[in-house]
PASEBA-1860 file (N, C-alpha, C; in nm, 3 decimals):
! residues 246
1> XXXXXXXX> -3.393/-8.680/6.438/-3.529/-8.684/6.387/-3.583/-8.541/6.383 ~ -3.652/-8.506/6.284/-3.690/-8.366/6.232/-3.785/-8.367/6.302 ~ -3.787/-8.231/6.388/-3.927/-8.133/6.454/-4.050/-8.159/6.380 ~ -4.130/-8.184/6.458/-4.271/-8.190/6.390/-4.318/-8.099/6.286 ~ -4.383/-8.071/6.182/-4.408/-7.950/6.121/-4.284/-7.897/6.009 ~ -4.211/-7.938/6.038/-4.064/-7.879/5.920/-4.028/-8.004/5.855 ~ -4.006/-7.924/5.759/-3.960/-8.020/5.665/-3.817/-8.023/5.650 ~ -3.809/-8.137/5.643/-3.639/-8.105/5.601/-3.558/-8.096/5.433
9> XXXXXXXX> -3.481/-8.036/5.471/-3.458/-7.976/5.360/-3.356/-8.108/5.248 ~ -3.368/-8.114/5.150/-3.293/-8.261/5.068/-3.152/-8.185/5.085 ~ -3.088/-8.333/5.118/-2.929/-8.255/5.091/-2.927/-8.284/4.962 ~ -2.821/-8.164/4.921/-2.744/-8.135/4.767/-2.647/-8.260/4.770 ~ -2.646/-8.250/4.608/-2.538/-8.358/4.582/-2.352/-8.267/4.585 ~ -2.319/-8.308/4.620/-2.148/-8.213/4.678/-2.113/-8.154/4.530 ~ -2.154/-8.221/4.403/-2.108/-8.163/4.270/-2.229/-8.014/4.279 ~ -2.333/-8.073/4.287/-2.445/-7.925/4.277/-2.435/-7.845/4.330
17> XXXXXXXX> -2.352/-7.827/4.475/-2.391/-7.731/4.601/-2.222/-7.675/4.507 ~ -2.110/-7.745/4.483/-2.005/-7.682/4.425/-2.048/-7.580/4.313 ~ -2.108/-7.633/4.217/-2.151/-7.572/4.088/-2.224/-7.418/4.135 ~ -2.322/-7.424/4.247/-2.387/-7.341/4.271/-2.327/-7.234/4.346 ~ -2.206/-7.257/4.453/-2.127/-7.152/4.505/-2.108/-7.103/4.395 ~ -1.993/-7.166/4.279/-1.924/-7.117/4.177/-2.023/-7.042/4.062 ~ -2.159/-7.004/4.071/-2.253/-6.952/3.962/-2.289/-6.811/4.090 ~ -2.268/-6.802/4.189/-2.371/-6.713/4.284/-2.281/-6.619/4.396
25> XXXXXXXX> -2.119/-6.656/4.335/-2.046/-6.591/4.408/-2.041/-6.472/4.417 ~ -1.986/-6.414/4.528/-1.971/-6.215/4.525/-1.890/-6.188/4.448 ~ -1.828/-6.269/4.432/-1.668/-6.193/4.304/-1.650/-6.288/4.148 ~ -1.642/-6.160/4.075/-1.654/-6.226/3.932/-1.584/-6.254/3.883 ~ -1.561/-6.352/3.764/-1.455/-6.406/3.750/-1.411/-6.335/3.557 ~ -1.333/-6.268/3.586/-1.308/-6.209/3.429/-1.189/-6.303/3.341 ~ -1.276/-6.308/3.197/-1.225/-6.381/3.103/-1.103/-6.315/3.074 ~ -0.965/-6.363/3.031/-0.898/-6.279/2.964/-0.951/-6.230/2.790
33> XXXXXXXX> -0.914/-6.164/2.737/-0.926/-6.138/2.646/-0.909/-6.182/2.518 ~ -0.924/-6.245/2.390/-0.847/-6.332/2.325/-0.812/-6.266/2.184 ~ -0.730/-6.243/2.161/-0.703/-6.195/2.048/-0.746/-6.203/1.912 ~ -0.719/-6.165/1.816/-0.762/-6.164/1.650/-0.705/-6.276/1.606 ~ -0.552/-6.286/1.662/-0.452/-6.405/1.563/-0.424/-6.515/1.669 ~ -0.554/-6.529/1.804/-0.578/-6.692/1.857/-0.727/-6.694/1.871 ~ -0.837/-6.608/1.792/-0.932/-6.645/1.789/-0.990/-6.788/1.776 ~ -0.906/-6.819/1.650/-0.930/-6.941/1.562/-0.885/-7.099/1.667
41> XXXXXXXX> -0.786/-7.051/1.736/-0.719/-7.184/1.812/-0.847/-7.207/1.961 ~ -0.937/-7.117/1.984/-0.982/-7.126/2.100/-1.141/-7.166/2.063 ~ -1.155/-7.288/2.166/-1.282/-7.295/2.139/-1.351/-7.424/2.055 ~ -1.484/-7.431/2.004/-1.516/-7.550/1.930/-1.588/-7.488/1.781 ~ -1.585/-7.601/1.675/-1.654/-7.538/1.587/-1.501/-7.473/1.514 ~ -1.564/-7.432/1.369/-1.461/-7.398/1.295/-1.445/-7.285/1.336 ~ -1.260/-7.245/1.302/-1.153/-7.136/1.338/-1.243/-6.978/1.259 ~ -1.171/-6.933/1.294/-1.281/-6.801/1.317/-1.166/-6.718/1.138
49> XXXXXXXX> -1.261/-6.694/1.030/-1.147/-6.613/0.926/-1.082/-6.488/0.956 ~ -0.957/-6.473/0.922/-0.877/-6.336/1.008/-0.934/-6.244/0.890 ~ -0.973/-6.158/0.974/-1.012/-5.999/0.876/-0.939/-5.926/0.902 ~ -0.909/-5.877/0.755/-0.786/-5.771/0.714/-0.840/-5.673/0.706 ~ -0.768/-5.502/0.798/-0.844/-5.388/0.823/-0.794/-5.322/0.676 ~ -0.875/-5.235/0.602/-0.823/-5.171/0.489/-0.834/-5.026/0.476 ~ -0.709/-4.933/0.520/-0.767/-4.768/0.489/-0.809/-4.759/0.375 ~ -0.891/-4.678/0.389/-0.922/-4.592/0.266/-0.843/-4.490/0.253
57> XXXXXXXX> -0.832/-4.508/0.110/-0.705/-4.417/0.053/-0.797/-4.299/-0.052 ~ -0.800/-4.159/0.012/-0.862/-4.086/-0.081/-0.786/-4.081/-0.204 ~ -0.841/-4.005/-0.304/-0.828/-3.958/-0.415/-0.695/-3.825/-0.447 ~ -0.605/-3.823/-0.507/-0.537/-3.674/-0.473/-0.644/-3.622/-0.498 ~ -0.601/-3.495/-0.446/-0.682/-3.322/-0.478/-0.578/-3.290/-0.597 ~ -0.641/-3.234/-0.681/-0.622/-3.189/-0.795/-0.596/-3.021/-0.762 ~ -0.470/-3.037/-0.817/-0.410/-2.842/-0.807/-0.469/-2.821/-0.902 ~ -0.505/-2.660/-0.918/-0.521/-2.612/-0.991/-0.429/-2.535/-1.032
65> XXXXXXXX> -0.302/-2.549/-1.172/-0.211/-2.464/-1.231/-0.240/-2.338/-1.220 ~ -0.121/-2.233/-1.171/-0.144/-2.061/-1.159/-0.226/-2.054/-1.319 ~ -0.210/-1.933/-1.298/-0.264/-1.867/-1.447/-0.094/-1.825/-1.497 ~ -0.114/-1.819/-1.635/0.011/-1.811/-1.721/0.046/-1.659/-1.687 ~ 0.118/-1.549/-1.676/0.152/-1.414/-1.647/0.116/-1.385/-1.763 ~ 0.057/-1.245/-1.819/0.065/-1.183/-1.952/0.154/-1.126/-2.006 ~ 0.218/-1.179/-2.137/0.363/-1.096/-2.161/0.304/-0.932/-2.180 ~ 0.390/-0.852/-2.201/0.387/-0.716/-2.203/0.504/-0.684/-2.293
73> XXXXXXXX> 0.517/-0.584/-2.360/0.586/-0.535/-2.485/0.566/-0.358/-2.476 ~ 0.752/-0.290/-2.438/0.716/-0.165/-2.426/0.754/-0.086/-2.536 ~ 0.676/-0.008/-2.616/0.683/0.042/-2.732/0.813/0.158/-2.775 ~ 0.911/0.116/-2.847/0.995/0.223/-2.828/0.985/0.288/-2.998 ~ 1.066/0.410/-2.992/1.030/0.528/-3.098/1.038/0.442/-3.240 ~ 0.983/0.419/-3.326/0.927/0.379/-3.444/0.868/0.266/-3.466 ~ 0.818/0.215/-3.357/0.696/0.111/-3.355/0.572/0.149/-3.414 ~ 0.469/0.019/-3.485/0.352/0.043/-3.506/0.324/-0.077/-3.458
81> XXXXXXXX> 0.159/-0.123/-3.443/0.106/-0.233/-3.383/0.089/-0.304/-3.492 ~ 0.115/-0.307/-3.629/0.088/-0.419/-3.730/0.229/-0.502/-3.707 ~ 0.300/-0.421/-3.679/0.483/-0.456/-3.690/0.522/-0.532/-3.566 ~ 0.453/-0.485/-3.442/0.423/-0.566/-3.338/0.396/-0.678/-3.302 ~ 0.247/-0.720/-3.369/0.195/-0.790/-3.405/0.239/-0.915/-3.464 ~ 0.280/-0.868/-3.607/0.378/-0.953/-3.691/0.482/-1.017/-3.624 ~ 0.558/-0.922/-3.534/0.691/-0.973/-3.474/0.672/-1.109/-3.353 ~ 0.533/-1.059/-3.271/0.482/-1.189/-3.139/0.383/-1.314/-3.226
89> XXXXXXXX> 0.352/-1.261/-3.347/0.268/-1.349/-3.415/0.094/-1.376/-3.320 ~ 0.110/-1.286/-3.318/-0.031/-1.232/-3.276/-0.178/-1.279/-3.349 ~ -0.250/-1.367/-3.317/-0.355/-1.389/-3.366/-0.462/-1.275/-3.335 ~ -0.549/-1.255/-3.454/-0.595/-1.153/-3.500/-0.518/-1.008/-3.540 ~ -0.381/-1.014/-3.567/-0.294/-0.882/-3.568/-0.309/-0.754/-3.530 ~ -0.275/-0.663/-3.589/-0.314/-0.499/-3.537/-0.422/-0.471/-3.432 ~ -0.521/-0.529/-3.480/-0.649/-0.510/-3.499/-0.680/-0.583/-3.375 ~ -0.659/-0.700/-3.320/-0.647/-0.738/-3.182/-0.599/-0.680/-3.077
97> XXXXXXXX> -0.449/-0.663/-3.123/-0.389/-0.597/-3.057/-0.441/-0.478/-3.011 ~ -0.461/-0.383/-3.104/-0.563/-0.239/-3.082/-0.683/-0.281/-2.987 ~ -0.725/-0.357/-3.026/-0.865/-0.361/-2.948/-0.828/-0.449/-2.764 ~ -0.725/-0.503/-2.747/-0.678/-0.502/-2.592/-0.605/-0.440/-2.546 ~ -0.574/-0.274/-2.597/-0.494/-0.204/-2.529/-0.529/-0.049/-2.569 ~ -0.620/-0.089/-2.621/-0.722/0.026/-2.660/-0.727/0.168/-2.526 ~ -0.730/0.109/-2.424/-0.694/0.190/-2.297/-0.592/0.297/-2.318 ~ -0.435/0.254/-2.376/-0.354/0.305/-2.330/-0.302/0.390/-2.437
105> XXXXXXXX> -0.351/0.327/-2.564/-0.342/0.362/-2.728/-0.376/0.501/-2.723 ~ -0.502/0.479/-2.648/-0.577/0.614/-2.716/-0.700/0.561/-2.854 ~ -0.736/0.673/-2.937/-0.807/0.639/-3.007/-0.799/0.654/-3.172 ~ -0.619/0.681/-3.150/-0.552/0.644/-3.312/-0.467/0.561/-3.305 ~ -0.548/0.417/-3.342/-0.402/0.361/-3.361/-0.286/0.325/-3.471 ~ -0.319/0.426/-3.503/-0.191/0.462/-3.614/-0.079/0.509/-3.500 ~ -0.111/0.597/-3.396/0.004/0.679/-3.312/0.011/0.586/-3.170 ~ 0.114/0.563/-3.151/0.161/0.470/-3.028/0.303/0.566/-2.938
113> XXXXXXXX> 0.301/0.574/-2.819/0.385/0.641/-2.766/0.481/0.585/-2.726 ~ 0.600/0.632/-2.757/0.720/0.543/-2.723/0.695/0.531/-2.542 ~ 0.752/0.397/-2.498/0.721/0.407/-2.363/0.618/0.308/-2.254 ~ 0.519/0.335/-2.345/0.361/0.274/-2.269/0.372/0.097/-2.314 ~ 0.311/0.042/-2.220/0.376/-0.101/-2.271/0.233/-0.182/-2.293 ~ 0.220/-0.256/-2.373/0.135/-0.325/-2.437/0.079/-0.460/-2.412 ~ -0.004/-0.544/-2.366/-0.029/-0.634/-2.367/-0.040/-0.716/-2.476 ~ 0.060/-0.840/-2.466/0.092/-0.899/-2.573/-0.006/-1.069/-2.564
121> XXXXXXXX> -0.038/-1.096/-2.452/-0.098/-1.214/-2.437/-0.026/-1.321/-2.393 ~ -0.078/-1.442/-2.336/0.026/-1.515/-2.273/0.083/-1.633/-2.366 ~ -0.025/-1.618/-2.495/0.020/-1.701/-2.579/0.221/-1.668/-2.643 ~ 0.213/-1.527/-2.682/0.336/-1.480/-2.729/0.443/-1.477/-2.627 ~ 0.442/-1.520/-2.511/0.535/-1.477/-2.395/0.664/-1.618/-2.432 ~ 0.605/-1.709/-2.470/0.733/-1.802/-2.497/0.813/-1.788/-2.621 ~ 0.763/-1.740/-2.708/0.785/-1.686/-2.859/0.878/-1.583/-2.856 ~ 0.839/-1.457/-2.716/0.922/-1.356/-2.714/1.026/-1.378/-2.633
129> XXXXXXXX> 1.038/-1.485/-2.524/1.127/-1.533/-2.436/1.269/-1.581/-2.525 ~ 1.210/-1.703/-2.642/1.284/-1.767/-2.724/1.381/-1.663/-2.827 ~ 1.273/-1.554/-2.895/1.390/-1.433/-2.940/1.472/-1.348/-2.862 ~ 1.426/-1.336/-2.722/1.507/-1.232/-2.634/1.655/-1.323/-2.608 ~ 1.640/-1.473/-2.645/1.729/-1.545/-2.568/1.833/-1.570/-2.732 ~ 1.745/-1.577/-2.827/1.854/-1.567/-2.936/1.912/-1.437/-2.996 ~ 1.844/-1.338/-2.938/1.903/-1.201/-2.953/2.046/-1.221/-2.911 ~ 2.147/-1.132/-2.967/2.301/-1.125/-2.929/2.276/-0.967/-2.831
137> XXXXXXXX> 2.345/-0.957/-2.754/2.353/-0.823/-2.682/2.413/-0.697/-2.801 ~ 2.353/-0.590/-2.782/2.393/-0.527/-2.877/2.495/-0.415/-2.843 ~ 2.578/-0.439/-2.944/2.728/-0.368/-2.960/2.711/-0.210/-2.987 ~ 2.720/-0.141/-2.916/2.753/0.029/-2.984/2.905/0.083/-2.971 ~ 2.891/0.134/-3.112/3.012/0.206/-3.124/3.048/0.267/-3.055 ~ 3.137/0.294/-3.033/3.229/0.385/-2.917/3.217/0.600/-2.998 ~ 3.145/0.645/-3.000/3.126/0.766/-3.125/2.969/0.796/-3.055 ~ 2.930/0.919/-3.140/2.820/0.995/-3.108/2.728/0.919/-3.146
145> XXXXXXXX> 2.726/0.846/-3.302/2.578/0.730/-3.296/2.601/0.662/-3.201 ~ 2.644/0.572/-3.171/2.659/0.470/-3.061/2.619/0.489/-2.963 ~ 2.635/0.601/-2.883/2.579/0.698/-2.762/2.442/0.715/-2.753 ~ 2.412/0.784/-2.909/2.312/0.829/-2.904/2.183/0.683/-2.914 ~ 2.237/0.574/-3.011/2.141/0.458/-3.000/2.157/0.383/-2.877 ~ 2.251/0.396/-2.825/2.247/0.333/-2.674/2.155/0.390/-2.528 ~ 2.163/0.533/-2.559/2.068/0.618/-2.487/1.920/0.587/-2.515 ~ 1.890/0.586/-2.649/1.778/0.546/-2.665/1.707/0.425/-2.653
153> XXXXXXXX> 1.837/0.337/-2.638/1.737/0.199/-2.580/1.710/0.216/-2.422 ~ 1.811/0.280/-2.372/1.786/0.300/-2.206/1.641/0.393/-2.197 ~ 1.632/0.482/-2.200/1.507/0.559/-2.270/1.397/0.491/-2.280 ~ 1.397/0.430/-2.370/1.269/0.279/-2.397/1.261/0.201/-2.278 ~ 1.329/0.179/-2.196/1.307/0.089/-2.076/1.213/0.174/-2.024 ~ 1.268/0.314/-1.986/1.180/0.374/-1.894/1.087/0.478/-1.918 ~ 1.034/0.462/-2.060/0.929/0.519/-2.107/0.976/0.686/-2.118 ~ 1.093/0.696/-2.168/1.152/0.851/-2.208/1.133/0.872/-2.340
161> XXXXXXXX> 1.031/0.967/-2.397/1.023/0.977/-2.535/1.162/1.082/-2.589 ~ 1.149/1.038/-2.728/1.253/1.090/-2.782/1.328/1.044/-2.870 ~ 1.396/1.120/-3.032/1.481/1.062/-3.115/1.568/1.029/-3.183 ~ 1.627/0.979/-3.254/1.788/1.014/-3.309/1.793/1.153/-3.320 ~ 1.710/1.175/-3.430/1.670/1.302/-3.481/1.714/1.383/-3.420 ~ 1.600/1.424/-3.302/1.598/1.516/-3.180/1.730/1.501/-3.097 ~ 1.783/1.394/-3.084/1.883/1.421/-3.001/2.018/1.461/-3.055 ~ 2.066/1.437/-3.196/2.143/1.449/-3.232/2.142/1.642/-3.290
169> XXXXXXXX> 2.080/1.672/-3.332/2.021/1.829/-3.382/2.062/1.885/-3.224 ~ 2.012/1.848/-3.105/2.050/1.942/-2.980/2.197/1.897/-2.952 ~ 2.255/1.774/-2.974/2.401/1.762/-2.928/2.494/1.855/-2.980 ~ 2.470/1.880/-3.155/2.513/1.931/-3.224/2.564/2.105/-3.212 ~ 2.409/2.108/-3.132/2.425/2.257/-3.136/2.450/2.344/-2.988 ~ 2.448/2.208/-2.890/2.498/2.243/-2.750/2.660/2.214/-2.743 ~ 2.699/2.113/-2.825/2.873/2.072/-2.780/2.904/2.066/-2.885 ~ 2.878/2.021/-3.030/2.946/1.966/-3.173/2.999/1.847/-3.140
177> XXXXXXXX> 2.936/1.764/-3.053/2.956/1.608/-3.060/3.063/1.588/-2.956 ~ 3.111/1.695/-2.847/3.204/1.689/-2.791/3.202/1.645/-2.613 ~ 3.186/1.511/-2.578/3.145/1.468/-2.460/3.239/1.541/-2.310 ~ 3.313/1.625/-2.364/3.427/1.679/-2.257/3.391/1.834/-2.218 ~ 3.280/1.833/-2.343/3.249/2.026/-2.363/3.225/2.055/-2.223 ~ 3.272/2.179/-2.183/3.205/2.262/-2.089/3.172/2.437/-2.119 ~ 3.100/2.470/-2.015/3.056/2.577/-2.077/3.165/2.685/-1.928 ~ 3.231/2.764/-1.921/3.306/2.840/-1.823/3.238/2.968/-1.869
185> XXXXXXXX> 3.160/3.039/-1.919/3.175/3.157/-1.909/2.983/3.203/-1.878 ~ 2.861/3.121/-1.890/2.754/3.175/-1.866/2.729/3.182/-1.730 ~ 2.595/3.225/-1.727/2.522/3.239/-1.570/2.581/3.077/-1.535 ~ 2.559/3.019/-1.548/2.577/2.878/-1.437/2.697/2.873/-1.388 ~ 2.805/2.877/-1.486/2.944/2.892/-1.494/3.014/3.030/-1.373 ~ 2.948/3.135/-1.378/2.930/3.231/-1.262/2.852/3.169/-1.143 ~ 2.799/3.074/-1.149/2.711/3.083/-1.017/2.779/2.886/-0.975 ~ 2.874/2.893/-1.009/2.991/2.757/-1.009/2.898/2.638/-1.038
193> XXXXXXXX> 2.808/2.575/-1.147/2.767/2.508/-1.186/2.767/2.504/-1.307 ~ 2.859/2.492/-1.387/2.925/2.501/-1.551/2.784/2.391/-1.585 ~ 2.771/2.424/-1.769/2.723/2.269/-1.792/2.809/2.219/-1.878 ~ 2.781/2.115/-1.883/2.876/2.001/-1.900/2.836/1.939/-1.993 ~ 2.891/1.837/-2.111/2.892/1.743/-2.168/2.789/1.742/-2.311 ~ 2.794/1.625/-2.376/2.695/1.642/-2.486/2.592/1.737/-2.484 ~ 2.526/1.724/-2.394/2.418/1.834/-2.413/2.422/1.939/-2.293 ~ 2.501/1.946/-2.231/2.536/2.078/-2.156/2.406/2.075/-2.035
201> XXXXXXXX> 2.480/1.984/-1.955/2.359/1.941/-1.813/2.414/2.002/-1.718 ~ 2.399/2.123/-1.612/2.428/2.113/-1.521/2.429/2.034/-1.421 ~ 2.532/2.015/-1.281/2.501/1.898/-1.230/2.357/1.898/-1.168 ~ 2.313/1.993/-1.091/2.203/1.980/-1.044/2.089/1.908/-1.080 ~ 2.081/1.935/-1.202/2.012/1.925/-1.299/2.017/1.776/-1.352 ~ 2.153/1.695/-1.376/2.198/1.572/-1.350/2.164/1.477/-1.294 ~ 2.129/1.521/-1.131/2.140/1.460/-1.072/2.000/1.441/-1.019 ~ 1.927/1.491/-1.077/1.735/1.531/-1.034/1.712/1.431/-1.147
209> XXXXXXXX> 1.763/1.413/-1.238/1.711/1.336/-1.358/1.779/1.224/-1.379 ~ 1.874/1.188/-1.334/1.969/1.087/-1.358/1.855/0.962/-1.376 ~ 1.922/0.892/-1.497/1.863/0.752/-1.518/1.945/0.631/-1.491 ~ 1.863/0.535/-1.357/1.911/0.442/-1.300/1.957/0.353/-1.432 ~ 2.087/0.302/-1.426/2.137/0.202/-1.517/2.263/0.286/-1.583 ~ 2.238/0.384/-1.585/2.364/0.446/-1.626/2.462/0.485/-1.539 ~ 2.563/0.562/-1.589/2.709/0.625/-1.492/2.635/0.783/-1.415 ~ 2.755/0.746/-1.322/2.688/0.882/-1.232/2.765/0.959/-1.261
217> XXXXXXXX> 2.852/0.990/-1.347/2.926/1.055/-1.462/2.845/1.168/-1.541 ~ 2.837/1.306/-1.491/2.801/1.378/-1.603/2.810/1.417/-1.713 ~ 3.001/1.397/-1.718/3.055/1.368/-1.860/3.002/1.263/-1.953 ~ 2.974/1.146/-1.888/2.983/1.026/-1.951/2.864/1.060/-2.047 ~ 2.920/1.011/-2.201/2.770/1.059/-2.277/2.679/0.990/-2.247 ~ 2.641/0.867/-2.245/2.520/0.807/-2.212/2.451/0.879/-2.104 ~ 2.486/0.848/-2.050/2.418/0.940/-1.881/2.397/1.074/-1.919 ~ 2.486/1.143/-1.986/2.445/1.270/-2.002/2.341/1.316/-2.079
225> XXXXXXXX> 2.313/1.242/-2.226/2.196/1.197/-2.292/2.100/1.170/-2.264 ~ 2.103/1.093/-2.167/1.981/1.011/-2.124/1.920/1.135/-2.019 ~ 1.966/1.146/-1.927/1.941/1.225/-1.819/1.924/1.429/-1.855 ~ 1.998/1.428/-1.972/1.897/1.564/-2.053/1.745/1.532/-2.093 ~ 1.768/1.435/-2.171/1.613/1.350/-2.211/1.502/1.330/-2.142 ~ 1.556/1.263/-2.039/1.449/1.256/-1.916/1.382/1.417/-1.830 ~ 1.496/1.482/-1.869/1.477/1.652/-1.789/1.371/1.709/-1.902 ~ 1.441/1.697/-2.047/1.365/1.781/-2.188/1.169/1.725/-2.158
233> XXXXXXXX> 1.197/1.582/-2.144/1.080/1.498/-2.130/0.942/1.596/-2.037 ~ 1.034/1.589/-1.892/0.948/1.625/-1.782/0.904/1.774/-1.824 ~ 0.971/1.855/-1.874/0.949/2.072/-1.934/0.934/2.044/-2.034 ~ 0.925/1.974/-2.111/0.890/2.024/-2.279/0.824/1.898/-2.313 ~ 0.800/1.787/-2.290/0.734/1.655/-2.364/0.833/1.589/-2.424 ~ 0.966/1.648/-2.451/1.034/1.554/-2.554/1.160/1.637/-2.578 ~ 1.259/1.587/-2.574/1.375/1.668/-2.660/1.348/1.662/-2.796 ~ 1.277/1.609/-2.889/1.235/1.674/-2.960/1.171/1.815/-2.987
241> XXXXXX> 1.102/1.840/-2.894/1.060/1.980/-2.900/1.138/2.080/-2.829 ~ 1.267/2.046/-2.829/1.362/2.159/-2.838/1.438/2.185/-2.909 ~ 1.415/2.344/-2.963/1.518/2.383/-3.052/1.617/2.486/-2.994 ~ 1.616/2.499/-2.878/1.697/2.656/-2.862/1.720/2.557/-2.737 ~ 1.844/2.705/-2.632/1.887/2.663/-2.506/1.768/2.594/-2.456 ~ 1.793/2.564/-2.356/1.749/2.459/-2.236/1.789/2.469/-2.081
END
């Protein structure tokens, strides 16, 4: 029998006092986790729709193509820029041409220097690719023209002025066309440096001027040609403008 003054307390029903440990406990009770692909199986109420993740897929980046190279065209001894022109098919002709290389021309362009090389545009660079490739390599005679037009294309590579003309008038009158000539009896010849060959090069002299692509042959006419040319070039402007020794 309950103490006077207190009340007693209602007993719980054994399901409530259970329910209530299990809501008020010190330790928690963790759900496992349920996945994406058993969402749908767990639970009440309709299955849950599977969502499909989707990258985004950028856009390429767009290259931007180099720039085309500018062909270039190096002027050798009897060129003009109409003839030029004509040959790359040059829109606006001469007269274009002149006016984008106007720099190097000078300010007649009637006169072009063998040598200096020209901007041709990038339009003509496949045009001139396609003739360089149907060009045949060119044959020189084994003889003093042959020499002498073979020298002069080497010459044109490397901007050596100079011409049949001119070169043949000094061969003439240094050897008589004779690639073996030597000279045994002047000052050089006393001081043991004979000159030698078509145009009578000492070696020294040879060998200060020598033009890469040829023989290291002082006899050899090409080389010997070429490498007077390049010497006449650097002291006089030109084997053309020699008429006497050298």
């Amino acid at each position: 029998m309950p103490a006077k003054g207190k009340h007693r307390r209602p007993k719980q029903h054994p399901i409530t006092r259970k329910l209530a440990l299990a809501g008020t406990g010190g330790a928690a009770l963790t759900l496992p986790l349920i996945s994406a692909t058993t969402a749908g199986a767990v639970g009440t109420g309709a299955p849950t729709a599977a969502v499909t993740s989707v990258k985004a897929v950028s856009a390429p980046t767009a290259v931007t193509a180099p720039a085309a190279p500018i062909a270039t065209y190096s002027v050798v001894a009897g060129d003009n820029l109409s003839e030029i022109a004509a040959e790359h098919s040059l829109n606006g002709g001469w007269k274009q041409l002149y006016a984008a290389n106007r720099a190097v021309v000078g300010d007649n362009p009637s006169i072009i220097q063998p040598g200096i090389r020209l901007a041709i545009g990038a339009q003509a660079k496949a045009a001139t690719a396609a003739k360089s490739a149907a060009k045949p390599a060119t044959a020189y005679t084994n003889n003093l023209d042959g020499w002498i037009r073979e020298s002069l294309d080497v010459m044109a590579k490397h901007g050596i002025p100079g011409s049949y003309n001119g070169i043949h008038r000094n061969v003439m009158r240094e050897s008589s066309g004779n690639p073996k000539a030597i000279n045994l009896w002047d000052i050089n010849a006393q001081n043991g440096i004979p000159s030698k060959g078509l145009l009578q090069v000492i070696d020294p002299t040879f060998k200060a001027y020598h033009v890469p692509g040829t023989s290291t042959d002082s006899y050899d006419p090409v080389a010997n040609i070429t490498a007077a040319c390049n010497y006449a070039a650097a002291r006089y402007g030109s084997i053309d403008n020699v008429n006497g020794a050298y």
